[in-house]
C-alpha positions in Angstrom: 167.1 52.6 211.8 167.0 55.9 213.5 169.5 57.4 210.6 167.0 56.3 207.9 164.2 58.3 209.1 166.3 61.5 209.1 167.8 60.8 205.8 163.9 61.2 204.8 163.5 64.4 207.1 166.8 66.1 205.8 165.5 65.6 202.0 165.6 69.3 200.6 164.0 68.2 197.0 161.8 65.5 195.5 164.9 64.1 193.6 166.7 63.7 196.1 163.5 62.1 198.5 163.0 59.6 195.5 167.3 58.8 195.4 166.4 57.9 199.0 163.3 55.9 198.3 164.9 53.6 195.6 167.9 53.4 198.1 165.6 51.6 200.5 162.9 50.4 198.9 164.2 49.7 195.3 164.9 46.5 193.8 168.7 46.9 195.0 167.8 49.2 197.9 168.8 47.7 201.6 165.4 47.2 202.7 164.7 45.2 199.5 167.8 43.2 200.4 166.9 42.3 203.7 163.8 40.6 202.5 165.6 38.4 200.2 167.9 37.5 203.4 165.0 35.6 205.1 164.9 32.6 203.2 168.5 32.2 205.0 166.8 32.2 208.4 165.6 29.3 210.1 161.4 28.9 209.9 160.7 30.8 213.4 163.1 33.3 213.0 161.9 34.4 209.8 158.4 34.6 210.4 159.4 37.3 213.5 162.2 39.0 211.2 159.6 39.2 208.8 157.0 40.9 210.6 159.7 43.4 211.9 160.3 44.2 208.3 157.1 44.6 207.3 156.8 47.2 210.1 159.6 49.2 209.2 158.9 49.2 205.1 154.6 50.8 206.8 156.7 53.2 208.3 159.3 54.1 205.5 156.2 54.8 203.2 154.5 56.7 205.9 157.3 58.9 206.6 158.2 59.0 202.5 154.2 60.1 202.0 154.2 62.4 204.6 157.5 64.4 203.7 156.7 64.2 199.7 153.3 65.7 200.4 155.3 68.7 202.3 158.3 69.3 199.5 155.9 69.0 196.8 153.5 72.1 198.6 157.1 73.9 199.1 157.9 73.2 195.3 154.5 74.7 194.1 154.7 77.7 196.1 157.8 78.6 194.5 157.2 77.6 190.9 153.7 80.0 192.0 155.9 82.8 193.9 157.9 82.8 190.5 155.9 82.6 188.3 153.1 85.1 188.9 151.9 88.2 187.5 151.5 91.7 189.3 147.9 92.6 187.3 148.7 96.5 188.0 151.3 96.6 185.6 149.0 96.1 182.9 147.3 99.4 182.1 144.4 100.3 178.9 147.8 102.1 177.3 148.9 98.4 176.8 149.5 97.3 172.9 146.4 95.6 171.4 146.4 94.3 167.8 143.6 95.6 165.2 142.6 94.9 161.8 145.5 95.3 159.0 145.1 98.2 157.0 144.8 96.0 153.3 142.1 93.9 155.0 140.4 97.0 156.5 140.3 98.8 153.1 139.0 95.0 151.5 136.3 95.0 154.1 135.1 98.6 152.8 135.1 97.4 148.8 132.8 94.3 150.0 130.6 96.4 151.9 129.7 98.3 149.6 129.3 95.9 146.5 127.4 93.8 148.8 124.8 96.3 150.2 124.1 96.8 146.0 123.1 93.4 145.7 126.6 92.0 144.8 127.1 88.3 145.7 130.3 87.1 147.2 132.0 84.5 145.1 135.8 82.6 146.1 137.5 80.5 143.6 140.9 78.5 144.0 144.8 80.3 144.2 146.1 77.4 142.1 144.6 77.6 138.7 144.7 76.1 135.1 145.9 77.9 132.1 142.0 77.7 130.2 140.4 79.7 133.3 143.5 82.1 134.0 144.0 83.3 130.4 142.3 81.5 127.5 138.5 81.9 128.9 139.6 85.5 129.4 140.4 85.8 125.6 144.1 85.4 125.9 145.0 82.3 123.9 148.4 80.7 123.8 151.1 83.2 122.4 148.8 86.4 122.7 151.5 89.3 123.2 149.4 90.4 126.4 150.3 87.9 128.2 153.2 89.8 128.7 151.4 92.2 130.6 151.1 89.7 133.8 154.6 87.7 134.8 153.7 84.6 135.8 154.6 82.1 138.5 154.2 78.5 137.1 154.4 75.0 138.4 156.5 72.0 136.5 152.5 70.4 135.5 151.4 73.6 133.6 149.4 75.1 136.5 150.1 78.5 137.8 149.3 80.9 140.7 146.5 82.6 139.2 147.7 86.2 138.5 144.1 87.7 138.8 140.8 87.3 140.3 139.1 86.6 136.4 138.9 83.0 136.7 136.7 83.3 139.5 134.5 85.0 137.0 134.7 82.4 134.5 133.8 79.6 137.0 130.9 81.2 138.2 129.5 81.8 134.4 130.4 78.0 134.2 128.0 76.7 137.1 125.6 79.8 136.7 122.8 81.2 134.5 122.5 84.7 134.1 121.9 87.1 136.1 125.1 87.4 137.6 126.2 89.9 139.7 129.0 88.9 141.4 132.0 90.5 143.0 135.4 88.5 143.9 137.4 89.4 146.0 141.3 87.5 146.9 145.0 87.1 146.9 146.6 86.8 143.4 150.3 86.7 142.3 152.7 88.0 140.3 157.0 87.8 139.3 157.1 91.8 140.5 158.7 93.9 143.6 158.8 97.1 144.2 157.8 100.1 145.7 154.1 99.5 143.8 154.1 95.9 143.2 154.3 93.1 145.8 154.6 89.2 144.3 151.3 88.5 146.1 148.7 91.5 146.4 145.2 91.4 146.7 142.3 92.1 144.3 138.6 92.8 144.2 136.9 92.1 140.4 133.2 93.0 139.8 131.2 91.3 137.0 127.2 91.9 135.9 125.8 89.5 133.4 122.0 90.1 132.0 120.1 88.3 129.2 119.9 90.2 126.5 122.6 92.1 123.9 121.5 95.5 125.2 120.4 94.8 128.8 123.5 96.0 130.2 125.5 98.8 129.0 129.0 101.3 129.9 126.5 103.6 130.8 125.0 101.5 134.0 129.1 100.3 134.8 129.6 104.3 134.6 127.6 104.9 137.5 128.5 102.5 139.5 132.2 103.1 139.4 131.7 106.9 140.4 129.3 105.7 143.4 132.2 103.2 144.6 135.1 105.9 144.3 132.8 109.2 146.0 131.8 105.9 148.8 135.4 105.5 149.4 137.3 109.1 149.0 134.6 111.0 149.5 133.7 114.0 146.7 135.7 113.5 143.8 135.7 113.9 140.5 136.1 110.7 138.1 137.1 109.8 134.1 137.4 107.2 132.2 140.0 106.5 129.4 140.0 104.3 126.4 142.7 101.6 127.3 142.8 98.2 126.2 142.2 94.9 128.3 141.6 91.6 126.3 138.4 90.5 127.9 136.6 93.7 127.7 135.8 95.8 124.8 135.5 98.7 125.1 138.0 99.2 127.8 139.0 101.9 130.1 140.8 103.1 133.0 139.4 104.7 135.6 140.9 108.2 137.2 139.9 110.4 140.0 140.9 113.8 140.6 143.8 113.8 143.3 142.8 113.8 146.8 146.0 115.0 147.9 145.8 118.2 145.9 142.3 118.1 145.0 143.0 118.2 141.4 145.9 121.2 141.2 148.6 119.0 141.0 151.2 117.7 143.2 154.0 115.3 143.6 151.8 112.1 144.3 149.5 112.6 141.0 152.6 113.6 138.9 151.3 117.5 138.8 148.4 115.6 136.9 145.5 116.4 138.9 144.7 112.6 138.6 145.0 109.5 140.0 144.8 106.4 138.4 142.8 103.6 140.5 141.2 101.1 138.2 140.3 99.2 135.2 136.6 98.4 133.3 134.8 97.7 130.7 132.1 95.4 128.8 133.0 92.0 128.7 134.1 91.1 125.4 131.9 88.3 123.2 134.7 85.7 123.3 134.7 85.7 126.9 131.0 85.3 126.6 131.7 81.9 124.0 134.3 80.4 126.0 132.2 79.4 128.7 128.7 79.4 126.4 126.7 82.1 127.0 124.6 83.2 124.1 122.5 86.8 123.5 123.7 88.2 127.0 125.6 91.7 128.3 127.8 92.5 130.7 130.1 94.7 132.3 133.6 93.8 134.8 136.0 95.8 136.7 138.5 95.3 139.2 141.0 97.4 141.6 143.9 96.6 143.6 143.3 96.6 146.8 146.6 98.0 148.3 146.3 100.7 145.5 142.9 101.7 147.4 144.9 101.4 150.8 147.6 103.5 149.8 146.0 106.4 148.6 143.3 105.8 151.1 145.8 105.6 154.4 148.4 107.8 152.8 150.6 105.1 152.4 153.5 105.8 150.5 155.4 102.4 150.0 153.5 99.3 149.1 155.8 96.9 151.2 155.1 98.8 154.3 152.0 97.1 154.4 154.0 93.6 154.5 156.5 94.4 156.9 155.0 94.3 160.1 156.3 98.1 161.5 154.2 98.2 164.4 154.7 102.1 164.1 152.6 101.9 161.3 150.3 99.2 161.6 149.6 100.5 165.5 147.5 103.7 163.7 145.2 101.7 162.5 143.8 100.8 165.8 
C-alpha cells in the first residue's frame, strides 16, 4: 500500500495524478476490483475486509485532494509566470487608432449642414429602380444612365449608385419644408486612381411652398459658405452643366488651394478645382413623388473628393488600404 501513496506523491502533472486516480479508483482500477472480490469472502471476513477498504479508498482521496490542490497551484503559477505582461514596456509613444480620414472629412460636411438647420436623413443601400433613377427624372432607356455603371441584382434591384433616393423618400413621407441633408455609402462598376466601387456621398436638398420661394440665388450662398467653412478663403464658380433632376444645373469650382489659383499640376494649370454638383430640382422630380406649387434646390459632393484635396491625398485607394503610414497622421 506503501507504493500507492508515492505513486500519488511522485505525480509531476494533473494528467498523470488523474491516470493514477482512474488506476485505483476507476471502474477497472485495483481498488475498484478489490471491492467486487468481497462477495467471494465468507460473511465475517468481509465485513472486516470491507472496512479496511473503506479506510484505504478515505485515504487515497485524501492524499489525491491534497496533492491535486498543490499541482494545480504549481500549474497556475506557471501559466501566470508565462503569461504575464511587464506594464513598463508600454509607453504614450505606443500606436493608438483614430478616426479615418473619409469619416473625419464626413463628420465636418454634417457639422456644418446641421448647425444651418439641416436635418439628418438615412435611407437603404439596396434600392429599387423607381427611387434610384425614375423619381430622379431618368426613365427607362434615358442615355444618362450611362453616366452611373450600375451594380444589379438577378430581381431588378440594385446597389443604389447615389444618395438621391434618400431624397425621394423623404419627399414621399414629408410635407414641405424640407431641408434635409443625406449623407452614405453608394456604389458604382469603377476603379481607379479617382473612383472606388463603393465611395461615400453627402446630398443636400431644400423644398419650400411656393414656385418662387426658393431660388439659385439662396443655393449660391450656401455653397460658397460650405467650401470657405471647409478650405478656408477661396474663391468659388459655378458652371452650366447638366444633371437630369435639376434644371438649371451646374458644377461647382474653387480656385486651387494648392496654387491659390496660378496654376499647377493638381488643378491642370487651371486655377480651379472641380468639387461639386447643384442645382434646382427639376418639376418632374417634383411630380414623381406629388408635390404641387413648391421650389427647391439639391446638391451633393463626394466625400473622398473633399478628403483628397482636403488631406492632400493624392490616390483615392490609399484611403481603403489600410497603410498605417498614412492613416497614423490623422491621429
Amino acid at each position: 500500500m506503501k507504493e500507492i501513496f508515492t505513486k500519488i506523491e511522485e505525480a509531476s502533472s494533473l494528467a498523470k495524478l488523474e491516470e493514477i486516480r482512474i488506476s485505483l479508483l476507476g471502474k477497472k482500477g485495483t481498488l475498484t476490483a478489490s471491492f467486487s472480490a468481497l462477495r467471494d469472502l465468507e460473511e465475517d471476513q468481509r465485513k472486516q475486509k470491507a472496512k479496511e477498504l473503506n479506510l484505504l479508498k478515505l485515504e487515497i482521496e485524501k492524499a489525491l485532494a491534497t496533492k491535486k490542490e498543490a499541482l494545480s497551484f504549481l500549474e497556475l503559477q506557471a501559466k501566470l509566470e508565462q503569461e504575464k505582461i511587464d506594464v513598463s514596456l508600454f509607453t504614450p509613444s505606443s500606436l493608438r487608432g483614430s478616426i479615418h480620414p473619409v469619416m473625419l472629412m464626413m463628420d465636418r460636411i454634417v457639422e456644418y449642414f446641421t448647425s444651418m438647420n439641416f436635418a439628418l436623413e438615412m435611407g437603404p443601400l439596396v434600392e429599387d429602380d423607381f427611387h434610384n433613377f425614375e423619381a430622379l427624372n431618368l426613365p427607362k432607356y434615358h442615355p444618362a444612365r450611362d453616366m452611373q455603371d450600375t451594380f444589379y441584382f438577378k430581381d431588378g434591384k440594385l446597389l443604389r449608385t447615389h444618395t438621391s433616393p434618400v431624397q425621394i423618400r423623404t419627399m414621399e413621407s414629408q410635407k414641405p419644408p424640407i431641408r434635409m441633408i443625406c449623407p452614405g455609402s453608394v456604389f458604382r462598376c469603377d476603379y481607379d486612381l479617382t473612383h472606388t466601387p463603393m465611395f461615400h456621398q453627402v446630398e443636400g436638398l431644400v423644398v419650400e411652398e411656393g414656385n418662387d420661394s426658393v431660388s439659385f440665388a439662396n443655393l449660391k450662398f450656401i455653397l460658397e459658405d460650405f467650401l470657405k467653412y471647409i478650405f478656408g478663403e477661396v474663391k468659388v464658380r459655378f458652371r452650366s452643366s447638366f444633371f437630369p433632376f435639376t434644371e438649371p444645373s451646374a458644377e461647382v469650382d474653387m480656385s486651387c488651394i494648392f496654387c491659390g489659383g496660378s496654376g499647377c499640376r493638381v488643378c491642370s494649370h487651371t486655377g480651379w478645382l472641380e468639387v461639386l454638383g447643384c442645382g434646382c430640382v427639376d418639376n418632374n422630380v417634383f411630380k414623381a413623388v406629388g408635390y404641387e406649387n413648391v421650389s427647391g434646390y439639391a446638391f451633393g459632393m463626394g466625400v473622398e473628393r473633399f478628403a483628397m484635396l482636403a488631406y492632400s491625398v493624392p490616390d483615392l485607394r490609399a484611403f481603403f488600404e489600410s497603410d498605417l503610414r498614412i492613416l497614423e497622421q490623422f491621429k
